[in-house]
N, C-alpha and C positions, 0 to 999 in steps of 0.2 A: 521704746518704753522698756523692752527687753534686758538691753545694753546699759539703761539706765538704772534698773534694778539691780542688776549683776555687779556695775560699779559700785553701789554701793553695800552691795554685798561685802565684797574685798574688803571694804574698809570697814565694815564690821570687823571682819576675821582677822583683820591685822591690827585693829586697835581696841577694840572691843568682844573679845571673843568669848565672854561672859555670858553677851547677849547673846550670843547665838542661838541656844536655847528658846528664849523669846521669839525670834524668829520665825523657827522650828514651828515652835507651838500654834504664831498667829497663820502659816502655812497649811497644817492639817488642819486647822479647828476650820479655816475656810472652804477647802475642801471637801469635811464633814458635813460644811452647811449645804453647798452646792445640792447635796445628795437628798437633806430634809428625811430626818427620821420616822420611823412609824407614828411618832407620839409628838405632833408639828408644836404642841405646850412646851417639851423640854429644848433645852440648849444646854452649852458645854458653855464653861466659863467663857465670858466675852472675849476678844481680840483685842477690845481698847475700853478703856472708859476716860471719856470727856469729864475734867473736871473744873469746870466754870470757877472758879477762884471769890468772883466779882461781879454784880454788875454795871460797878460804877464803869464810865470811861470818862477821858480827855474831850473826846470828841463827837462830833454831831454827825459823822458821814448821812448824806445826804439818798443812799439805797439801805441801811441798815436796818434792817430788821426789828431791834432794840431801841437805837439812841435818835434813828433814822428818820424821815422829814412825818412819815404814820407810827413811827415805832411803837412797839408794846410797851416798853420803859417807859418812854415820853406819857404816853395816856396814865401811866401810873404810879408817875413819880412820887405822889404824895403816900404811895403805900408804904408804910414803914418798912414794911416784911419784907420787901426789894432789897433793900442795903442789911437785911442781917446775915451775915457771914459767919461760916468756923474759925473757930482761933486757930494757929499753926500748931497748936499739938494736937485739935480735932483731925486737920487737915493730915495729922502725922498716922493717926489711927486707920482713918480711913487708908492709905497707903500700905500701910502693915495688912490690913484684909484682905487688900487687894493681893499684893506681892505674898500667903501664904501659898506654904507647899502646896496644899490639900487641893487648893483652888486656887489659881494662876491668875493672874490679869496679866499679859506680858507688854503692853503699851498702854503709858497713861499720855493722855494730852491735855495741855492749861492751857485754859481758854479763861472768856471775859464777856459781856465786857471790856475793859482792856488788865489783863495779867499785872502788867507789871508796873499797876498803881499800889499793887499788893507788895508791902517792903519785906516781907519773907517770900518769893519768889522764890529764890536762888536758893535758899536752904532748901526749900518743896523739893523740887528741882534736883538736888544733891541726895537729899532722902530716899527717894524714888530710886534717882540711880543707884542707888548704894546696894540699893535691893534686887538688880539686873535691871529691874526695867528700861524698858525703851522710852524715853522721856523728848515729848515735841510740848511747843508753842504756839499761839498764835495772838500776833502783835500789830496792833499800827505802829509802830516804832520808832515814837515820837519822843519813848522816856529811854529809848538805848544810849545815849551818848554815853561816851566812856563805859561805857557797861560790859567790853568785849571781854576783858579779862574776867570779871565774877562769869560770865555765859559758858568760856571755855571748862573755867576753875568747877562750874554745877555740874560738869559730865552732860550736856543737856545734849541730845543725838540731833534734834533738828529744831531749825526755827522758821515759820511762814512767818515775812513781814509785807502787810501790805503797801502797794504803789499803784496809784491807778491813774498815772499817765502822766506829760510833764510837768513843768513846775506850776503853771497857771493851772491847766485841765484838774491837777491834783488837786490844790489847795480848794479847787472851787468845790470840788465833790467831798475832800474832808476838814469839814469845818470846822473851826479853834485851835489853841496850842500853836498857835503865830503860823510859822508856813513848814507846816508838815513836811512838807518836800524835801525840803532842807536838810531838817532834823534826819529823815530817814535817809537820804542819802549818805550823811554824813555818817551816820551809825554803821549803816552798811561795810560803808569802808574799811571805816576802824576794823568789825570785824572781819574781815577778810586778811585785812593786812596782819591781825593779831594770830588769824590763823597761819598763817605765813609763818610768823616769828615763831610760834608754840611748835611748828611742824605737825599739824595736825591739821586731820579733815572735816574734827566736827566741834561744831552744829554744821550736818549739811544746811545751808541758806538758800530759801525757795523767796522769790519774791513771787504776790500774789496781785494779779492788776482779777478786778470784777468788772466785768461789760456792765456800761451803765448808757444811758442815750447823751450822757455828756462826753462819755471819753471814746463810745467807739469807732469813730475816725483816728482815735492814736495808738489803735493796739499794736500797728509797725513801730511808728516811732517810739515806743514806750521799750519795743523788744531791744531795739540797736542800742536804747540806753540802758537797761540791763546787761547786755551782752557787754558792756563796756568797765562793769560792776564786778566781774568775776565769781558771779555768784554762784550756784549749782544748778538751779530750777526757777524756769520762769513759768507758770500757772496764770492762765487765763480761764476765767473761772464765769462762763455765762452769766450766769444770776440766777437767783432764786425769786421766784416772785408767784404770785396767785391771783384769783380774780374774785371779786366779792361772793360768787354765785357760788363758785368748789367750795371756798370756804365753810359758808351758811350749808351746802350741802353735808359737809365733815363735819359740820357742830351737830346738826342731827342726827347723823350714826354713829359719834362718841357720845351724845349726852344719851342716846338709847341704849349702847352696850357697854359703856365704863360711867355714866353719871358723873360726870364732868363735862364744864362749858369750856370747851376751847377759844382761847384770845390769841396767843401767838400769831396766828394765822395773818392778822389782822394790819400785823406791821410790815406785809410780805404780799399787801396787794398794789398790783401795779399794772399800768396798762404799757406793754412793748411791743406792739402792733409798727410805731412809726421806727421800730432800729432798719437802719440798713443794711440789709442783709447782703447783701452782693458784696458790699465795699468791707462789709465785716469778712466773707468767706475771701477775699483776696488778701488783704490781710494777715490773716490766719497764713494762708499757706504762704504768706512771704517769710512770718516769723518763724513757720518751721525750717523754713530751707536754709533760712539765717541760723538758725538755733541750734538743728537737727535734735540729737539725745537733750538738749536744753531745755525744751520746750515741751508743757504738760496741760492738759488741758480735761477738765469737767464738767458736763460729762467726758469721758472715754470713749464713749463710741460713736462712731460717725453719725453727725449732726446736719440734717435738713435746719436751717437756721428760718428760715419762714413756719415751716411746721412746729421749729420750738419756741421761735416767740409771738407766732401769730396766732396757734391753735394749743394755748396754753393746758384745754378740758383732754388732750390727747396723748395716752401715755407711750413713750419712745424709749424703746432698746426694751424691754421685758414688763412683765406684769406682775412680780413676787420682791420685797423687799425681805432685805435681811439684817434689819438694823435691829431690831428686839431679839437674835440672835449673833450677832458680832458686837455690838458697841453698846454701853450705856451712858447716863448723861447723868452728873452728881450736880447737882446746882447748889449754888453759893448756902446757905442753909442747910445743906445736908441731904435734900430729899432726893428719890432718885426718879427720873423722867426714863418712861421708855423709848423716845424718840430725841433727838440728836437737836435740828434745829425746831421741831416744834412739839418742845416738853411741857404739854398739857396735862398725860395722865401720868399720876405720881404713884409710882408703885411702893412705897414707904420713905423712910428716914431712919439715916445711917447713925444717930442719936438715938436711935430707937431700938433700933434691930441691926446686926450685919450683913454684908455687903450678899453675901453667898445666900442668905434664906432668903432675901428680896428677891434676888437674881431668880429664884427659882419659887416665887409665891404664885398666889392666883391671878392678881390681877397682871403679870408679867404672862403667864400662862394662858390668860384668855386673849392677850393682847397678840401673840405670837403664832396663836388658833386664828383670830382673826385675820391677821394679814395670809394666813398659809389659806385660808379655807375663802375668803371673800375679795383678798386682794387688798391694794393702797387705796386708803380715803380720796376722795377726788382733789383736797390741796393739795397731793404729795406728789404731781407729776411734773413741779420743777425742781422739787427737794433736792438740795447740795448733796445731803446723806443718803438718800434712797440713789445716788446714780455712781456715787463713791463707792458702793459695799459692790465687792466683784460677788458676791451671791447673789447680787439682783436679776 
């Protein structure tokens, strides 16, 4: 992982050395959080803010959280408020907040739903970086084709595109948009080989396979065909999931201390008792030994694979999140969620107010009191975000 960060350190410094700075910055700010100040309410400007674009998508993946077979979308598609989105000059503003001097955001990430149903993507994109930011995505990459050239042209630093195993296992898990598979392999390509021509190393390209109980017999073979893609990063990505019970327990200690009912939750339960653990952990270390620096995996820390998908209510690697102190979440509308994959409490609207008084309001304040003083809700002990923040 070391080796893997330092590589692409270098190719910051040598093609990008504008960002460096940003770097810099999401370096000590994480550092600072490790430490947790006297006054566990404040934080220093985020390290990233997630900016949801969308929540429409292509497709129905079949573990998703959103569009997914329980998804929160699905149950509420007929809310109008779901599809009201910023216009590209909203979306331009908010950017400018972020990227001032005063108060830095030094990585934004566009997310979805799916991103690049949004036909101002690339300008976002381009905007962003104009301003150093470090600028990633994340895509089923079904609408890449021919796209290599604008992706390179946005300045965009990295792109996760998902793959969850081969062309059958794939298409069964992501449903619509003809055969996924396809699509993203063939985008992949393209960009790689565009990267070739450009002489250039970015968008570093992560492909992301998610263990699901359909594909996890292909996480070898899913690696050898990556490895065959030339792509940067392969991520294999547990899952996130929860049990009805953590749930309902986290709906009554956020409707008692923020007065919100939490739903998210909800499209995030799942029972993983029957994965195969064994044949998962073999697996695993065949794709490292195949992949070596290629291969990335979250969580990070070493993983009892019966402990994490059999004893979901049991928290593994630490007990302090650091997500209401590194990252925030902008959702399609403007508002801003203190939590990454389940933005229930909305600390305001960037329509409303800017980016930096929110950051630093009450309900952000009680929210960062309470994880530092009581700890993570009992849904948050598969959270993707609470085991990504190295402050955890």
């Amino acid at each position: 992982m070391f080796t893997r960060k330092l590589v692409f350190l270098l190719r910051f410094v040598r093609e990008r050395p504008r960002k460096i700075a940003g770097l810099l910055q999401i370096a000590l700010r994480k550092w600072r959080c490790r430490k947790y100040s006297a006054s566990p309410g404040t934080a220093d400007p985020p390290c990233r803010v997630i900016a949801r674009l969308t929540n429409r998508c292509n497709l129905r993946c079949r573990q998703c959280g959103q569009w997914g077979l329980s998804g929160h979308h699905k149950q509420s598609e007929e809310n109008s408020t779901l599809f009201s989105e910023l216009s590209t000059e909203q979306w331009k503003l908010v950017v400018d907040q972020l990227s001032r001097n005063s108060f830095f955001c030094p990585h934004i990430h566009f997310f979805g739903g799916e991103p690049f149903l949004r036909k101002d993507i690339f300008e976002l994109i381009r905007y962003a970086s104009d301003r150093f930011m470090i600028t990633g995505v994340n895509t089923n990459g079904t609408l890449l084709e021919g796209q290599a050239h604008n992706l390179i042209a946005s300045g965009l630093d990295y792109i996760i595109v998902s793959l969850d195993g081969p062309e059958e296992i794939n298409n069964n898990i992501r449903i619509g948009s003809g055969n996924s598979y396809a699509k993203v392999i063939s985008a992949v390509q393209e960009l790689v080989a565009a990267k070739k021509q450009y002489r250039t190393c970015f968008p570093i390209v992560e492909i992301c396979f998610t263990l699901t109980p359909e594909n996890q017999d292909h996480i070898l073979e899913t690696a050898q065909l990556v490895k065959g893609l030339g792509v940067d990063v392969f991520l294999v990505q547990l899952g996130m999931f929860t049990t009805e019970d953590l749930g309902m327990r986290s709906s009554s200690i956020i409707e008692e201390h923020f007065a919100c009912t939490p739903r998210y939750w909800k499209g995030f339960v799942s029972d993983k008792t029957g994965m195969h653990c064994e044949t998962i952990w073999k697996q695993i270390l065949a794709a490292k030994e195949l992949l070596g620096g290629q291969y990335n995996q979250l969580p990070r820390f070493p993983v009892d694979f019966h402990d994490y998908f059999s004893e979901p209510e049991r928290v593994l690697g630490g007990k302090r999140c650091a997500v209401g102190r590194l990252t925030s979440h902008i959702l399609p509308n403007g508002d801003v969620a203190t939590c990454d994959d389940l933005p229930d409490i909305i600390a305001g609207n960037l329509m409303d107010t800017d980016f930096d008084v929110v950051w630093c309001n009450q309900t952000y304040r009680s929210f960062r009191q309470h994880l530092a003083g009581k700890g993570t809700f009992p849904y948050c002990t598969r959270c993707c975000s609470l085991y990504e923040c190295d402050g955890y």
